[in-house]
C-alpha angles and dihedrals in degrees: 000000000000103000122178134169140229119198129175089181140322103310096027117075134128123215119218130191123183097352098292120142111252091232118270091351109252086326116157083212114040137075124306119266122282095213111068118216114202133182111208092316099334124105105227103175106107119198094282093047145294124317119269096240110182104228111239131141099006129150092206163345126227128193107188121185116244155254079092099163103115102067100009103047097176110106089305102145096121098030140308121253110200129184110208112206131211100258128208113290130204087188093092151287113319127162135157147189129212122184132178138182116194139173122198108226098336102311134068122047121233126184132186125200122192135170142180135196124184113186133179118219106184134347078281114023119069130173116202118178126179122188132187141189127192141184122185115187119215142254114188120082129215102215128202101261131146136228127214112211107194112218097205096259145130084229117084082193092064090065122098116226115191138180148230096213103122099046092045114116135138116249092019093161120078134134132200123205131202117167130133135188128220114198120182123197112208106184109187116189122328096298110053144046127193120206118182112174129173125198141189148173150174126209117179120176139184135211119007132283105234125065125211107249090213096055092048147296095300091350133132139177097213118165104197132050117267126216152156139185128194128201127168132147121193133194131190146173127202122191122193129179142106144271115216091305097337131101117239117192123180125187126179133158142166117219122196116176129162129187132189124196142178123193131183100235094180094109087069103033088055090066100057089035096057084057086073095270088111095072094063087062098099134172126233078268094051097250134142107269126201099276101200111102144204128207123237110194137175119188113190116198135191134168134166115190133186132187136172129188139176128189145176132256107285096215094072122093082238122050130163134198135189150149153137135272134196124182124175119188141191143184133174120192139192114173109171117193109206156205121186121230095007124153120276089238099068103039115095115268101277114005120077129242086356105137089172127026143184133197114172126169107183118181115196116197120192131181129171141167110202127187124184128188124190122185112187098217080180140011084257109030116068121184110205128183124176143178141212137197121196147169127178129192127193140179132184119186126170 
């Protein structure tokens, strides 16, 4: 299928198949994404988007074409990405190092460090952990410029004019990546096979990932630091066997993340302040205070996910499968928009220089039961149907 990206930085892409919109578009407050992101059986897309997994040790990525909700529940109207991990393997030893050095256009270095060890245990227990560092150099600049605020009188002498100065610098947005990933293989008996994993990452940046054309070819003016930082641990259990001659798979995991940002929002707030709003920015004095803004958020996930499935053989000319599927999500937000020095009096109750705040906490709860039934009329001619039953349920309060 056709599949494309979006990215306004590490942390926060958006995944498209077939040209259909991935929900609200990364919108705290909009609907869940329409293209599903799994790691090995886990779900992995949150509420803004999909985890930005860095890609080691894999065995392989699918795309598959929506509508994928009979057998991928998880917001897979439009397709279904997975990412399919190396798993644990009794065969033997293995272990591997991969090491890179990089420069963007000629300036910045970057380097990236990965390793794998896959080690076997018993006849029936195998470990297997993989680990990863990255740093990417940047490529936008954040050039000296100034900014004129009006303050709605007859004086020019009355504006304020600042400077980013001291926040200027060239390749100001770079990012650095550790995470690392520990799988076990648990094989009892002949029939089943147990597989608990945990993952985790962190991803911190500096700077923004979009330039101001008329600024410069991948050139700002921005006035206040940018930054992000994104945490997030998963852990996750897979359990495979059979029952008598039917396949039984269960998948369950329990995601936390957690990202902090910082933006500089005075490229907006300059527009609706040079219409006269920036002399009501005062200070405790009464004075006028320095109207341009920046932007402090904290977005808090968490999302626990089951699934169950049993099929029949697949080497019959008629096979079934069916299960059942839970997801519960959750997502607190706190995005202040601020003004430093301003009067007490303007700021909201409680947090400081905040002129605009939101506090969000949204809970998504999703339940299905999914059946599929395939008849081979020909070696090579399949007929398939399948069903889906389905309830969400969703609250936002702030």
């Amino acid at each position: 299928p056709s599949v494309s990206f979006t990215t306004a930085g590490p942390g926060f892409g958006q995944v498209y198949m077939r040209g259909v919109a991935s929900g609200g578009d990364g919108n705290h407050s909009g609907s869940l994404p329409s293209v599903g992101v799994y790691l090995d059986e886990q779900p992995i897309s949150t509420i803004q988007g999909a985890l930005d997994i860095h890609v080691y040790d894999v065995a392989r990525v699918e795309a598959l074409a929506g509508p994928q909700g009979t057998l991928y529940g998880a917001s897979s109207q439009a397709g279904t990405l997975r990412i399919i991990t190396n798993k644990p393997s009794t065969a033997g030893f293995s272990a591997g190092v991969d090491v890179e050095v990089n420069q963007v256009d000629g300036d910045d270095m970057g380097h990236v460090e990965e390793a794998f060890v896959n080690i076997p245990l018993s006849d029936t227990i195998a470990v297997r952990l993989v680990g990863w560092n990255e740093e990417t150099a940047g490529y936008i600049d954040n050039v000296v410029g100034t900014r004129t605020y009006g303050r709605g009188t007859a004086d020019p002498s009355d504006d304020l004019t600042i400077s980013n100065a001291t926040t200027a610098s060239e390749n100001y947005n770079g990012s650095s990546t550790r995470g690392g990933r520990a799988a076990l293989r648990v094989e009892l008996g002949e029939n089943w096979v147990i597989t608990p994993t945990i993952m985790g990452q962190r991803t911190k940046t500096s700077g923004i990932y979009s330039y101001d054309p008329k600024v410069g070819d991948l050139e700002v003016t921005h006035f206040y630091p940018e930054a992000s930082d994104d945490k997030w641990v998963q852990a996750a259990m897979t359990i495979e066997g059979q029952i008598a001659n039917l396949d039984v798979t269960y998948a369950g995991s329990y995601l936390k993340r957690t990202v902090d940002t910082r933006q500089d929002y005075s490229d907006y707030s300059y527009f609706y302040d040079q219409v006269g709003y920036g002399f009501y920015w005062t200070n405790d004095t009464g004075g006028l205070a320095n109207p341009s803004q920046y932007i402090t958020g904290k977005d808090d996930y968490k999302k626990e996910s089951h699934e169950i499935r049993i099929a029949t053989p697949d080497d019959k000319r008629f096979r079934l499968i069916g299960g059942l599927f839970y997801q519960k999500q959750q997502h607190g937000i706190t995005q202040r928009y601020k003004i430093d020095g301003i009067s007490y009096d303007i700021e909201v109750p409680g947090y400081s220089d905040t002129i605009w705040l939101t506090a969000q906490q949204r809970i998504d709860r999703d339940t299905a039961a999914f059946g599929e039934a395939y008849f081979d009329i020909t070696p090579k001619l399949t007929v398939m149907g399948g069903i889906h039953f389905f309830k969400s349920d969703n609250s936002l309060e702030g």
